[in-house]
PDB file of N, CA, C and O in Angstrom:
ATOM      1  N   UNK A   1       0.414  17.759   8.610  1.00  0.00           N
ATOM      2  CA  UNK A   1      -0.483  17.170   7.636  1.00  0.00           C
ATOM      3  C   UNK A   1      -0.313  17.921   6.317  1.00  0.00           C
ATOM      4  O   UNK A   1      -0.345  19.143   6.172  1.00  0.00           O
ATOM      5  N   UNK A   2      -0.119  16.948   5.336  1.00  0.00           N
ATOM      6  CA  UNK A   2      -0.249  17.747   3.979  1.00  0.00           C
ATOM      7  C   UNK A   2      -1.693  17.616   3.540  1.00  0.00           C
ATOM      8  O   UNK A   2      -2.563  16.763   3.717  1.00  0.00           O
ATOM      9  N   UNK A   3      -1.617  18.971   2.792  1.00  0.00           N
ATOM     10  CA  UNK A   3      -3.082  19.161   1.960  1.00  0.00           C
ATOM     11  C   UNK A   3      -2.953  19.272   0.510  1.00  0.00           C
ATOM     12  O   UNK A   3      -2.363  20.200  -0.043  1.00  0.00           O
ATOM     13  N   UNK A   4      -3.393  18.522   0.047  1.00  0.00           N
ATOM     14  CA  UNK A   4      -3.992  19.036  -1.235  1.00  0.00           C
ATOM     15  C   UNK A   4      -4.482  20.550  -1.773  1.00  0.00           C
ATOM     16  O   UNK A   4      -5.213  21.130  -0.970  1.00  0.00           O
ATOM     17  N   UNK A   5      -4.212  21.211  -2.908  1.00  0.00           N
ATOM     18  CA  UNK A   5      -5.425  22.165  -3.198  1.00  0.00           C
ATOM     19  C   UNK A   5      -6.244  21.840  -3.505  1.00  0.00           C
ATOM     20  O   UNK A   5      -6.303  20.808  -4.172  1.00  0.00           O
ATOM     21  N   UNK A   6      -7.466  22.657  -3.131  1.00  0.00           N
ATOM     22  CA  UNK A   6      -8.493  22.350  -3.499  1.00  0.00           C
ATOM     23  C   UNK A   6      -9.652  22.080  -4.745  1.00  0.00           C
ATOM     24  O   UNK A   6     -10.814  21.676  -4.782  1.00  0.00           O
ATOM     25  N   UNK A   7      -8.395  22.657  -5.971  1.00  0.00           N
ATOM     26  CA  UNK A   7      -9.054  22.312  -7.108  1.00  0.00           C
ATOM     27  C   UNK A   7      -7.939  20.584  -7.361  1.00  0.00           C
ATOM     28  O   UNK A   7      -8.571  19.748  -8.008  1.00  0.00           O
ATOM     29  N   UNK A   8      -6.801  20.210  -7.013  1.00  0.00           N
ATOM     30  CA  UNK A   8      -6.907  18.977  -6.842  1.00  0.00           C
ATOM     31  C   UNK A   8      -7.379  18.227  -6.593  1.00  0.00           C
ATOM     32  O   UNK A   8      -7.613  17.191  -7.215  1.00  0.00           O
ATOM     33  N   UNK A   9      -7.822  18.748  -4.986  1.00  0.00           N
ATOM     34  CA  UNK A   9      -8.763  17.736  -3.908  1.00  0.00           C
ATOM     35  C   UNK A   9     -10.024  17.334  -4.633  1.00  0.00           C
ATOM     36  O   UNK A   9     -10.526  16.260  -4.302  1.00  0.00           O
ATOM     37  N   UNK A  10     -10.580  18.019  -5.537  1.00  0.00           N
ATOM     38  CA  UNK A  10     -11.728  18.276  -6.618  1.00  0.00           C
ATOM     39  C   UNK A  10     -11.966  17.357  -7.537  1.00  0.00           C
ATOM     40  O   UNK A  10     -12.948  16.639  -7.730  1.00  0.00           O
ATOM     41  N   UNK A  11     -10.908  17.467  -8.106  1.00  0.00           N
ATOM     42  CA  UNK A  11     -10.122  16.427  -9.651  1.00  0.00           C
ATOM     43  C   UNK A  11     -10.511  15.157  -8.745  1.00  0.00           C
ATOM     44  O   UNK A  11     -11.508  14.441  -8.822  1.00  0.00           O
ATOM     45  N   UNK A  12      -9.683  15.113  -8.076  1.00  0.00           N
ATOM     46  CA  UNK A  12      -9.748  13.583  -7.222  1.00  0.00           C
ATOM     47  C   UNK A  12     -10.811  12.814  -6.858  1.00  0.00           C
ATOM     48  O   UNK A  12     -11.250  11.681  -7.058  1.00  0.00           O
ATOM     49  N   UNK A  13     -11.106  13.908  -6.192  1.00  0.00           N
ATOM     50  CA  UNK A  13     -12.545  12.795  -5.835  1.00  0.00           C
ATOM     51  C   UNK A  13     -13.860  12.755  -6.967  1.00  0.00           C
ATOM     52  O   UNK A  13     -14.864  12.057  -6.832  1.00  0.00           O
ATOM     53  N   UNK A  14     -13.616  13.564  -7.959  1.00  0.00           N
ATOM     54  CA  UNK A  14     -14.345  13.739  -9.371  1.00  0.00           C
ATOM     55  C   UNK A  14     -13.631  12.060  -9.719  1.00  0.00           C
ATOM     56  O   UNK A  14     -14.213  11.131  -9.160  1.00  0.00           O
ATOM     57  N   UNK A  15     -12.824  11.826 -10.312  1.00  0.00           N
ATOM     58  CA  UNK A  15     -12.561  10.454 -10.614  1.00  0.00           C
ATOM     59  C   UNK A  15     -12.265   9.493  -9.547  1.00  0.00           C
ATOM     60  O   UNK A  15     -11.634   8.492  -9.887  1.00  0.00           O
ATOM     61  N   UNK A  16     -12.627   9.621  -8.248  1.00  0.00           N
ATOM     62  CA  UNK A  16     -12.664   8.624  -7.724  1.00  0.00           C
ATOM     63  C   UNK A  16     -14.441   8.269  -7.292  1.00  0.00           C
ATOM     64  O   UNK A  16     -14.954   7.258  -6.813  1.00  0.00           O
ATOM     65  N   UNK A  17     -14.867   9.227  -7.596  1.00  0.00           N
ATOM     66  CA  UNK A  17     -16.300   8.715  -8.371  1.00  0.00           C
ATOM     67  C   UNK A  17     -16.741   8.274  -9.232  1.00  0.00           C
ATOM     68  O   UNK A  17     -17.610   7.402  -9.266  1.00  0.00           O
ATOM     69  N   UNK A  18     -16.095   8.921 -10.284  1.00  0.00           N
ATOM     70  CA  UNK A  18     -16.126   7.775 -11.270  1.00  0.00           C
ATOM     71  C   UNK A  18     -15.538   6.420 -11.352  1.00  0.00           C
ATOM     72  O   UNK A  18     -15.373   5.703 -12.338  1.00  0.00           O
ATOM     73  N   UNK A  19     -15.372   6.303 -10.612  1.00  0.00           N
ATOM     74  CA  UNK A  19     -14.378   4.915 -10.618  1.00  0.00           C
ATOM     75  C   UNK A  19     -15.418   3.948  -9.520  1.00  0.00           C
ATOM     76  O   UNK A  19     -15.558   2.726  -9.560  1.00  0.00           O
ATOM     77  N   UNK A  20     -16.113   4.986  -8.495  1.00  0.00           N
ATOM     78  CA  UNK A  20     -17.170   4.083  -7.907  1.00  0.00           C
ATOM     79  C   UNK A  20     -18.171   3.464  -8.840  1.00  0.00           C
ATOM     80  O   UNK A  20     -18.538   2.290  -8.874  1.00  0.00           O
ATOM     81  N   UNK A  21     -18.583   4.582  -9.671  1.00  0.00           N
ATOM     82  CA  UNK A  21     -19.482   4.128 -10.841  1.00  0.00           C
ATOM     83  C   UNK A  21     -19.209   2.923 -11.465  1.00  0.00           C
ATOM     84  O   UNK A  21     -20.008   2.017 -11.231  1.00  0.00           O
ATOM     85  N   UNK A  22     -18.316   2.698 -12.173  1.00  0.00           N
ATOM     86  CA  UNK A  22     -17.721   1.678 -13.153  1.00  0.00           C
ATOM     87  C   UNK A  22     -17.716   0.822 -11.935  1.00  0.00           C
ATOM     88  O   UNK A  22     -18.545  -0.040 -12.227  1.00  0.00           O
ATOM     89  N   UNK A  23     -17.260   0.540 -10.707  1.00  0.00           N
ATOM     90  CA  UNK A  23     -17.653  -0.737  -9.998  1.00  0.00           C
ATOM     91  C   UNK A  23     -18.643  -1.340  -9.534  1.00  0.00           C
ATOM     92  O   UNK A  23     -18.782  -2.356  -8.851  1.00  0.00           O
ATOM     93  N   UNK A  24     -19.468  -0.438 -10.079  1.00  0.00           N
ATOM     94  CA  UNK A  24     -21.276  -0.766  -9.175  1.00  0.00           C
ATOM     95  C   UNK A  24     -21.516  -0.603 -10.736  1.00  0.00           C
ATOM     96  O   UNK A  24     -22.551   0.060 -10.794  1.00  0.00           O
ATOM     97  N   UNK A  25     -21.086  -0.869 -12.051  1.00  0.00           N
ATOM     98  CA  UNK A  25     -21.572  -1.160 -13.004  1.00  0.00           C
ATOM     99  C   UNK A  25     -21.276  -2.017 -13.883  1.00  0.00           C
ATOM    100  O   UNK A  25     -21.846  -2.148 -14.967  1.00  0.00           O
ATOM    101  N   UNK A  26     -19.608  -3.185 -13.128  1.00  0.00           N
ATOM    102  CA  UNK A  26     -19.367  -3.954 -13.531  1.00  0.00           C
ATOM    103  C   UNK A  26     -20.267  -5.069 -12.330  1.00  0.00           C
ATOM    104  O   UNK A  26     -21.043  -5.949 -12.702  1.00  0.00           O
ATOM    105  N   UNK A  27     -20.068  -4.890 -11.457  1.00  0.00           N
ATOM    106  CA  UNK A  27     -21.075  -5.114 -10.365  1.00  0.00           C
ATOM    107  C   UNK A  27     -22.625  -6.107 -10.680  1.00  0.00           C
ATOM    108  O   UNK A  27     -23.104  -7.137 -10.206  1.00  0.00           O
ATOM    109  N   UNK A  28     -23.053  -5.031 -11.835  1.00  0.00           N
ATOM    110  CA  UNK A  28     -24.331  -5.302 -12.296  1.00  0.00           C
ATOM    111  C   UNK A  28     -24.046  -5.805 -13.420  1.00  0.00           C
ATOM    112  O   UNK A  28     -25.041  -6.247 -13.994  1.00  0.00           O
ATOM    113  N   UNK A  29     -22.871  -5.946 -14.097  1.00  0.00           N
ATOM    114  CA  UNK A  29     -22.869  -6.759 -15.600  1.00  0.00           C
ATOM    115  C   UNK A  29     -22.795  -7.974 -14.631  1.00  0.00           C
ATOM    116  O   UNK A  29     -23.693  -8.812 -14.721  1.00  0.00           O
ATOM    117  N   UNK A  30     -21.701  -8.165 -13.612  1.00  0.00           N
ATOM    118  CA  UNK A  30     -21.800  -9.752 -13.047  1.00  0.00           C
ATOM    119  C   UNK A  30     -23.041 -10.637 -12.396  1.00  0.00           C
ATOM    120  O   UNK A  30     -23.284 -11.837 -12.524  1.00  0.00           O
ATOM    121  N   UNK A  31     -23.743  -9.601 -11.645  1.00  0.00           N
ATOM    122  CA  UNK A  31     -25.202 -10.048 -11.350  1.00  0.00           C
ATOM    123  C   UNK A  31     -26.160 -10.424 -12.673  1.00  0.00           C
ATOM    124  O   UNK A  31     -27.183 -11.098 -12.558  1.00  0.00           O
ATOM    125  N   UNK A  32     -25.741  -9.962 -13.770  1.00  0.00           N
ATOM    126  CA  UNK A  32     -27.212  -9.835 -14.453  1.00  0.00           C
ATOM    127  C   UNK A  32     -25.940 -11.135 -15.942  1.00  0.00           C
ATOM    128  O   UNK A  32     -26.214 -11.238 -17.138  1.00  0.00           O
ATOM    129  N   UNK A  33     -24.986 -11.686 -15.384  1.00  0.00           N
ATOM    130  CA  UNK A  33     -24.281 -12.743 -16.002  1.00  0.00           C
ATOM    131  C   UNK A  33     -24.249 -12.385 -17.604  1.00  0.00           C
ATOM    132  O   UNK A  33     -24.723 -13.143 -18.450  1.00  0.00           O
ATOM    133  N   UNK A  34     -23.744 -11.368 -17.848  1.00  0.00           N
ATOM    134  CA  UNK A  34     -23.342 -10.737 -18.941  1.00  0.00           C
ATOM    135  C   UNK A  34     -21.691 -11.101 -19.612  1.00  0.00           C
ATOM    136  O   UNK A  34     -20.706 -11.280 -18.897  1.00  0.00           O
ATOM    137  N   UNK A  35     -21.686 -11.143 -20.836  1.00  0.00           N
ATOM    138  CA  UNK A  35     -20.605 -12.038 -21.339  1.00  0.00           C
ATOM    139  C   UNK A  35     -19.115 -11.623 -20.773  1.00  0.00           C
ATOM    140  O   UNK A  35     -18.716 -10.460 -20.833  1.00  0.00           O
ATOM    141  N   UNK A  36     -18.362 -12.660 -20.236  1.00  0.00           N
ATOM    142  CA  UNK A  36     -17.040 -12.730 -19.748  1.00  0.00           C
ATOM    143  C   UNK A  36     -16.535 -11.365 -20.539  1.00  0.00           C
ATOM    144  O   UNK A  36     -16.630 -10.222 -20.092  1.00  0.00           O
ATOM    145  N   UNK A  37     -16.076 -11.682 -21.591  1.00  0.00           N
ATOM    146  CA  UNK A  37     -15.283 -10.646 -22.080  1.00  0.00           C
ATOM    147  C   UNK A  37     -15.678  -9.287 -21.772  1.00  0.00           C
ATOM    148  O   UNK A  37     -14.920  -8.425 -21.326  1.00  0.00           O
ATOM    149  N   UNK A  38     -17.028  -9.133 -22.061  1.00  0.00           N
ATOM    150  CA  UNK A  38     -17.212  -7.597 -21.557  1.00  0.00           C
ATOM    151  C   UNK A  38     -17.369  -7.378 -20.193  1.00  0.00           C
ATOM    152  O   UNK A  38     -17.893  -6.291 -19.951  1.00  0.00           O
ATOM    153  N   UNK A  39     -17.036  -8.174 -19.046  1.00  0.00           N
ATOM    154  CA  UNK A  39     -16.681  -8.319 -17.818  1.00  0.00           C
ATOM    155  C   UNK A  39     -15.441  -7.710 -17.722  1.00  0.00           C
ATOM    156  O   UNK A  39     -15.146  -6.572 -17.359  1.00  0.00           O
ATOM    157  N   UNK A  40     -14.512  -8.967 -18.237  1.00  0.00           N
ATOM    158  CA  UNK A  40     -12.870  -8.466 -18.017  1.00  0.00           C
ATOM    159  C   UNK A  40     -12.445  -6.949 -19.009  1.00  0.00           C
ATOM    160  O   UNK A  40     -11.361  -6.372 -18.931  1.00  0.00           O
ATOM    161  N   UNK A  41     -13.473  -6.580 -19.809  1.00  0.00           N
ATOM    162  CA  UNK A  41     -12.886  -5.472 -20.420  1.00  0.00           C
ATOM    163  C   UNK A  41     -13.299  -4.175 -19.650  1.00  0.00           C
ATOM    164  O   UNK A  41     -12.687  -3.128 -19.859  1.00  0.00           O
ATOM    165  N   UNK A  42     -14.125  -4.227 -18.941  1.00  0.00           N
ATOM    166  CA  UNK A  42     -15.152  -2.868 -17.839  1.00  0.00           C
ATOM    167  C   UNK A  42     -13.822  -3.331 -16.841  1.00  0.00           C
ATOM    168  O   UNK A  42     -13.133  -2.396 -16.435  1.00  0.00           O
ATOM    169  N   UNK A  43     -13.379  -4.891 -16.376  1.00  0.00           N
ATOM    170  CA  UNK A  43     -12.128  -4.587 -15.277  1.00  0.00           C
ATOM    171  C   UNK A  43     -10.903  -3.927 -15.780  1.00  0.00           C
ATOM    172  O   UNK A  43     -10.108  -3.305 -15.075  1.00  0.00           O
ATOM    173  N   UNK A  44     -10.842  -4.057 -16.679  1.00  0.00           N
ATOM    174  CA  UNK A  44      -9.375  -3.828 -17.254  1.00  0.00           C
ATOM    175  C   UNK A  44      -9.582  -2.004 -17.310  1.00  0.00           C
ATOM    176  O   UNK A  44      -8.757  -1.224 -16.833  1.00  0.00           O
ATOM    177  N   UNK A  45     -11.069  -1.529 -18.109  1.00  0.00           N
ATOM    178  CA  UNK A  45     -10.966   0.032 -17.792  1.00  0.00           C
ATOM    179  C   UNK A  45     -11.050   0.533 -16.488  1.00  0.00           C
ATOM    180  O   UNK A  45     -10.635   1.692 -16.469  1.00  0.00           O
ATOM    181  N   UNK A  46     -11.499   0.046 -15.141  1.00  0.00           N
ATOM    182  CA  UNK A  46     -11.729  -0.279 -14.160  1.00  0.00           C
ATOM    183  C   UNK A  46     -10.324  -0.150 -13.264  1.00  0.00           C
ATOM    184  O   UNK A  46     -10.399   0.588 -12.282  1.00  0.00           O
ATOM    185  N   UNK A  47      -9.261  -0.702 -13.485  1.00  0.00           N
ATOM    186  CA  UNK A  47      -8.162  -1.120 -13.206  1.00  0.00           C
ATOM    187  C   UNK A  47      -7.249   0.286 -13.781  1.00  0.00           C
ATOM    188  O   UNK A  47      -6.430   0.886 -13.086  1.00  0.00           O
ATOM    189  N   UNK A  48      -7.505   0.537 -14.802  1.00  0.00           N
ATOM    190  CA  UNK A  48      -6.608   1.502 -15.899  1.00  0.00           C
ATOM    191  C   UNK A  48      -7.449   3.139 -14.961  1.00  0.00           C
ATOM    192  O   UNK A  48      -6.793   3.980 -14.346  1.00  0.00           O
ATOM    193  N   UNK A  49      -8.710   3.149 -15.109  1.00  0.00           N
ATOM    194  CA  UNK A  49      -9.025   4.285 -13.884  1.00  0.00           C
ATOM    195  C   UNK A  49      -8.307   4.306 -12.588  1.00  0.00           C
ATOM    196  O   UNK A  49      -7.861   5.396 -12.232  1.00  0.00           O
ATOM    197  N   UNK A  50      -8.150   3.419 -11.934  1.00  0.00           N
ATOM    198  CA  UNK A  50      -7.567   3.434 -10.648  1.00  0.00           C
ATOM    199  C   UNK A  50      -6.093   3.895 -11.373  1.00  0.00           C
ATOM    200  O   UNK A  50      -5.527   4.988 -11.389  1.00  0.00           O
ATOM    201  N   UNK A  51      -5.818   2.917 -11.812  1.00  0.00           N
ATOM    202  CA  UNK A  51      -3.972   3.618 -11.972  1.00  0.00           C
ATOM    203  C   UNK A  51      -3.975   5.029 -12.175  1.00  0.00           C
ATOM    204  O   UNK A  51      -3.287   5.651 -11.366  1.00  0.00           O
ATOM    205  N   UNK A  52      -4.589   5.719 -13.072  1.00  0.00           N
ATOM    206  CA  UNK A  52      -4.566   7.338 -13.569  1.00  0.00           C
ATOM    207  C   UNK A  52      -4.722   7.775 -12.230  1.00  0.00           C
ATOM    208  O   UNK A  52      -3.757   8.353 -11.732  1.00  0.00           O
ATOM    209  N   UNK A  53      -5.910   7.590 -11.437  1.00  0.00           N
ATOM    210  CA  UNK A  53      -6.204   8.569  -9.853  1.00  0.00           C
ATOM    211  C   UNK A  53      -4.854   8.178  -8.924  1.00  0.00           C
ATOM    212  O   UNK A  53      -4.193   8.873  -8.152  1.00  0.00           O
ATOM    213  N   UNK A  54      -4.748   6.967  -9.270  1.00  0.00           N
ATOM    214  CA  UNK A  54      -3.091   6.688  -8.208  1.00  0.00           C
ATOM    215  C   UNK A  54      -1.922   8.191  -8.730  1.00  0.00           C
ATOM    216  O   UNK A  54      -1.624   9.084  -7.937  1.00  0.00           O
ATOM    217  N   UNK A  55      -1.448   8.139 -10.137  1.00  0.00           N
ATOM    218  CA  UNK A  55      -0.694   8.870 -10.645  1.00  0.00           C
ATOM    219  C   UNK A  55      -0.866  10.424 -10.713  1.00  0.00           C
ATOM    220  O   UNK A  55      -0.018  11.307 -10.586  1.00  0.00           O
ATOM    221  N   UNK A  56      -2.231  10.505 -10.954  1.00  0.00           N
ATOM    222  CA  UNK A  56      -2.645  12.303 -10.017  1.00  0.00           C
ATOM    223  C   UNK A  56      -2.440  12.117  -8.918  1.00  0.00           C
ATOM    224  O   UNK A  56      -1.431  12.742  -8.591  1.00  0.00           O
ATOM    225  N   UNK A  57      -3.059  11.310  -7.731  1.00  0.00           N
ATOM    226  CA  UNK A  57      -2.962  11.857  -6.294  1.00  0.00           C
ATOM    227  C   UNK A  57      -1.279  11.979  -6.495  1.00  0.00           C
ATOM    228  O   UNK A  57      -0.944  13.152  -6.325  1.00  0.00           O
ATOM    229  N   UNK A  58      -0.277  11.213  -6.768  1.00  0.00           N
ATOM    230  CA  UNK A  58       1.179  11.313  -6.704  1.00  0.00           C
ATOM    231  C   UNK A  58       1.669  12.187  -6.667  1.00  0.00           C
ATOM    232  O   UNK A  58       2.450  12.541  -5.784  1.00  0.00           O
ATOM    233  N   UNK A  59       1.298  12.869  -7.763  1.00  0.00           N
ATOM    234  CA  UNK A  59       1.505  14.062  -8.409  1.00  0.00           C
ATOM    235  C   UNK A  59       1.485  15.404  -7.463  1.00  0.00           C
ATOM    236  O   UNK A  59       2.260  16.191  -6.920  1.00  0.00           O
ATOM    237  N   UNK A  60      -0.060  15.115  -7.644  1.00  0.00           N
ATOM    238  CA  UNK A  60      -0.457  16.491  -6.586  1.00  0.00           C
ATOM    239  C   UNK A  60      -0.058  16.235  -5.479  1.00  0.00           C
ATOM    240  O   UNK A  60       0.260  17.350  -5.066  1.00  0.00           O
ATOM    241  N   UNK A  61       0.308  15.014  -4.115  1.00  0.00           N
ATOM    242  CA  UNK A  61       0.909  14.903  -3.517  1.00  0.00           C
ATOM    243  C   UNK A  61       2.123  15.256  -3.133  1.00  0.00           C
ATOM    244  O   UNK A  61       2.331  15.660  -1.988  1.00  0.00           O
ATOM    245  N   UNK A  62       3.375  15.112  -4.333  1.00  0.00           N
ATOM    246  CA  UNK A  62       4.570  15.379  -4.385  1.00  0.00           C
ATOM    247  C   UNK A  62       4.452  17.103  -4.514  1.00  0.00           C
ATOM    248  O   UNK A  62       4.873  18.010  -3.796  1.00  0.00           O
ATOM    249  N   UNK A  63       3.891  17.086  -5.426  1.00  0.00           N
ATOM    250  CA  UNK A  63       3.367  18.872  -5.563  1.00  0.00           C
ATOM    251  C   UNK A  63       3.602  19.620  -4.319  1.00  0.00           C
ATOM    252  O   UNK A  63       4.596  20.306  -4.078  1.00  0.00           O
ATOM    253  N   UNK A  64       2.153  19.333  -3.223  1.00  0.00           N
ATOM    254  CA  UNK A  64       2.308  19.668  -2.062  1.00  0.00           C
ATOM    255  C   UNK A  64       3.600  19.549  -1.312  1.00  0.00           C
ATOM    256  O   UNK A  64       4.211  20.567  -0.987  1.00  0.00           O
ATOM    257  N   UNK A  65       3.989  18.499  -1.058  1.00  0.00           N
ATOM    258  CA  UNK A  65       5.020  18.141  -0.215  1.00  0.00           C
ATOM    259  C   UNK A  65       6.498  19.312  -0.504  1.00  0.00           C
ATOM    260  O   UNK A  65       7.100  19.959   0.353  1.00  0.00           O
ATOM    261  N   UNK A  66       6.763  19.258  -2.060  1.00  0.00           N
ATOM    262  CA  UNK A  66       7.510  20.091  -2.421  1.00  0.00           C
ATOM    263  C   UNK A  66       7.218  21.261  -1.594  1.00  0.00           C
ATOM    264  O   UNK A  66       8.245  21.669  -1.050  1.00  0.00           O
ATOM    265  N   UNK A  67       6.268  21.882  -1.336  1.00  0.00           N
ATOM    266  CA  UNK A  67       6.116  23.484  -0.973  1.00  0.00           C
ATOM    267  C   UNK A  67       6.425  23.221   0.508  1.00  0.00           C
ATOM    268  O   UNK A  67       6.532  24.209   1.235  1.00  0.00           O
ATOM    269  N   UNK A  68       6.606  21.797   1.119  1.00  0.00           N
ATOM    270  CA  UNK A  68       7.273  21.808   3.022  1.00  0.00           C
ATOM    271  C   UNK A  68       8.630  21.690   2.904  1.00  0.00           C
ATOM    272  O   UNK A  68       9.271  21.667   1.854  1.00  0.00           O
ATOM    273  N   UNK A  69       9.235  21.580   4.550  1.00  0.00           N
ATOM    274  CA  UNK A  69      10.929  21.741   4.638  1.00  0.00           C
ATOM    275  C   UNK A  69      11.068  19.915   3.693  1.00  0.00           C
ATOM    276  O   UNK A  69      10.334  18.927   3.701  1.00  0.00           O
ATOM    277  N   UNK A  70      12.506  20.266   2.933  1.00  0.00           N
ATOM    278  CA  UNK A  70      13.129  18.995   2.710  1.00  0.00           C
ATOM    279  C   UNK A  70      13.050  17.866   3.231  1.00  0.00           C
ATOM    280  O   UNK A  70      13.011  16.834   2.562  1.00  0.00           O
ATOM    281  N   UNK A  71      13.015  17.903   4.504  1.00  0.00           N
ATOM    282  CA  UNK A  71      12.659  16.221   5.136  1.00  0.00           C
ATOM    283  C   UNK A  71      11.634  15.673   4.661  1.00  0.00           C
ATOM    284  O   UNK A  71      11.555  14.688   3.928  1.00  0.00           O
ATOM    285  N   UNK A  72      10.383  16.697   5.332  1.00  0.00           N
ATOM    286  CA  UNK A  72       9.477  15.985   4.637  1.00  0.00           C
ATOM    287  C   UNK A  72       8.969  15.247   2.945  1.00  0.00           C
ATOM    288  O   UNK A  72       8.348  14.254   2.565  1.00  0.00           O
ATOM    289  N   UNK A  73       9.524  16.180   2.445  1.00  0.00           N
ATOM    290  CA  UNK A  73       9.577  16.086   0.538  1.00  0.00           C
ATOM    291  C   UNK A  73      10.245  14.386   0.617  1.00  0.00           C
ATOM    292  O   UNK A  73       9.597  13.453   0.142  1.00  0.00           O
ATOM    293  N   UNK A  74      11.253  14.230   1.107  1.00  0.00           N
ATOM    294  CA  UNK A  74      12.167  13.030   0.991  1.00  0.00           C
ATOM    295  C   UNK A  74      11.514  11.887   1.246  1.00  0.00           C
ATOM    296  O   UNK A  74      11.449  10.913   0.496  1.00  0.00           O
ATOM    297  N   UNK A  75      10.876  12.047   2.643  1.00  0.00           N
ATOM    298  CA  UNK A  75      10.371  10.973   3.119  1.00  0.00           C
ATOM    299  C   UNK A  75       9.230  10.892   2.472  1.00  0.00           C
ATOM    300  O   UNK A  75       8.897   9.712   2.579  1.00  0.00           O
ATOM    301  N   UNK A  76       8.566  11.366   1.961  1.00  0.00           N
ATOM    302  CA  UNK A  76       7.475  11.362   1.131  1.00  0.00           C
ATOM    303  C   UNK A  76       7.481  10.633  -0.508  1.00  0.00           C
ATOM    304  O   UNK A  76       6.561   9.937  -0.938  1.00  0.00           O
ATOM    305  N   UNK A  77       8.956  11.041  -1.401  1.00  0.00           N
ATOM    306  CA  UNK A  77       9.626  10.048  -2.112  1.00  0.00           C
ATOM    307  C   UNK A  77       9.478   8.701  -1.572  1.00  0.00           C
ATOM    308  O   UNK A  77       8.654   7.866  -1.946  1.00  0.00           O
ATOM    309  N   UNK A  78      10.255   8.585  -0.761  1.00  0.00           N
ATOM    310  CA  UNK A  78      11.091   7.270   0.222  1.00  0.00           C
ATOM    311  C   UNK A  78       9.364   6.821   0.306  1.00  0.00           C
ATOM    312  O   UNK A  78       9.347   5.602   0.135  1.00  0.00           O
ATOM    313  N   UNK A  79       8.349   7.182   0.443  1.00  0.00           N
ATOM    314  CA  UNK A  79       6.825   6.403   0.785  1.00  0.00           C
ATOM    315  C   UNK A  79       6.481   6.038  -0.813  1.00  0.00           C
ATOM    316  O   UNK A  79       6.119   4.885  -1.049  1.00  0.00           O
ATOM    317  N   UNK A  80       6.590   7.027  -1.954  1.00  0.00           N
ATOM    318  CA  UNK A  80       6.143   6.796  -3.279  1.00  0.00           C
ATOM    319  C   UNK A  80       7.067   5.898  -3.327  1.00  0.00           C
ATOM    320  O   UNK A  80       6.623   4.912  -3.914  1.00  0.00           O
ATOM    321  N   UNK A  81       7.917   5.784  -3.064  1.00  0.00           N
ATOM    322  CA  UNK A  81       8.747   4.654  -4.297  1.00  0.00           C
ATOM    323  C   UNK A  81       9.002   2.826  -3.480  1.00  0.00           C
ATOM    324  O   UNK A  81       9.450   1.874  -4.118  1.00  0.00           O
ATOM    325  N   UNK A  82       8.608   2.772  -2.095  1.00  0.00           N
ATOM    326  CA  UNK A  82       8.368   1.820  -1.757  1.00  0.00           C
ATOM    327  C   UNK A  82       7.013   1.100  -1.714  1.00  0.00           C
ATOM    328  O   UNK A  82       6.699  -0.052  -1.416  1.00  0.00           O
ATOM    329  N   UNK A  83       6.148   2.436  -2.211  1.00  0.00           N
ATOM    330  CA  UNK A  83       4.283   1.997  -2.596  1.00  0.00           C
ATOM    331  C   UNK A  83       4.682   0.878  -4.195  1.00  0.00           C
ATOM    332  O   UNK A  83       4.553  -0.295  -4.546  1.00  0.00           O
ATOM    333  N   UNK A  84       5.224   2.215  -4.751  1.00  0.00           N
ATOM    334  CA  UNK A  84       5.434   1.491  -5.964  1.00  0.00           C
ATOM    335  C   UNK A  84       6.613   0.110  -6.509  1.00  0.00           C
ATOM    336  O   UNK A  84       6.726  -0.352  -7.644  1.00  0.00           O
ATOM    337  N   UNK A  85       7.347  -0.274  -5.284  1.00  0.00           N
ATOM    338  CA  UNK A  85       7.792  -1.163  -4.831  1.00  0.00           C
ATOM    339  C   UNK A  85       7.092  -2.570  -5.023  1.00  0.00           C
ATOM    340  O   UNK A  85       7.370  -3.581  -5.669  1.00  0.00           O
ATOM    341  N   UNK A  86       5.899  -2.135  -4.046  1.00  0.00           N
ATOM    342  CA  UNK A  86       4.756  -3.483  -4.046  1.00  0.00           C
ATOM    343  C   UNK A  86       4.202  -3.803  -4.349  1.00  0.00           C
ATOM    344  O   UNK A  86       3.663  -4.887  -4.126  1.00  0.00           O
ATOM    345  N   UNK A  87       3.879  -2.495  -5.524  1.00  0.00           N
ATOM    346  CA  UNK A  87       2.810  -2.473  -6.875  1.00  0.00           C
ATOM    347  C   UNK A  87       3.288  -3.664  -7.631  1.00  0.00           C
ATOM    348  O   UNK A  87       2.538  -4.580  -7.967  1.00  0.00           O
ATOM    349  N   UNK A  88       4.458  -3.622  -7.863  1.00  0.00           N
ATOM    350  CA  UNK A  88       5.133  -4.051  -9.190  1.00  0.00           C
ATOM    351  C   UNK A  88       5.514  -5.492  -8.961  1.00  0.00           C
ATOM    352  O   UNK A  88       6.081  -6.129  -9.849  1.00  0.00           O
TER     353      UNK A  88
END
C-alpha cells in the first residue's frame, strides 16, 4: 500500500472539503432556482476544484510511489496515464 505524507494527506482532504462545500452550495443555488448562469459558473469553479485535487493527489501520489522499487513507480504511471486516457 502506498501512503501519502501526512502533510499531503492534509492538503487533500483540506480541498476535498472544500469542494464538498461548493456542492452543497451549488446544491442550494439549484433548490432555491437561482439564475442559470450563476449555476453553470459555481459548476464550472466546481469542476476546475476537482481537476486541481485530481493533479495534487497525482502528484503526491507519483511522489510516493517514486520512493518504492521501480515496478511499482511504472505501474503506477501505466494507471495515471490510462486514468487520463478516459478523462479526455
Amino acid at each position: 500500500m502506498i501512503r501519502l505524507s501526512q502533510d499531503a494527506e492534509q492538503r487533500l482532504i483540506r480541498r476535498l472539503r472544500r469542494i464538498q462545500g461548493q456542492a452543497r452550495g451549488v446544491e442550494r443555488m439549484i433548490r432555491e432556482g437561482r439564475d442559470c448562469q450563476e449555476v453553470l459558473e459555481q459548476l464550472a469553479a466546481l469542476r476546475a476544484a476537482a481537476h486541481q485535487a485530481f493533479l495534487f493527489a497525482t502528484r503526491a501520489y507519483l511522489q510516493a510511489c517514486a520512493g518504492q522499487d521501480p515496478v511499482r513507480s511504472v505501474r503506477a504511471m501505466g494507471t495515471l496515464l490510462e486514468t487520463l486516457r478516459r478523462l479526455s
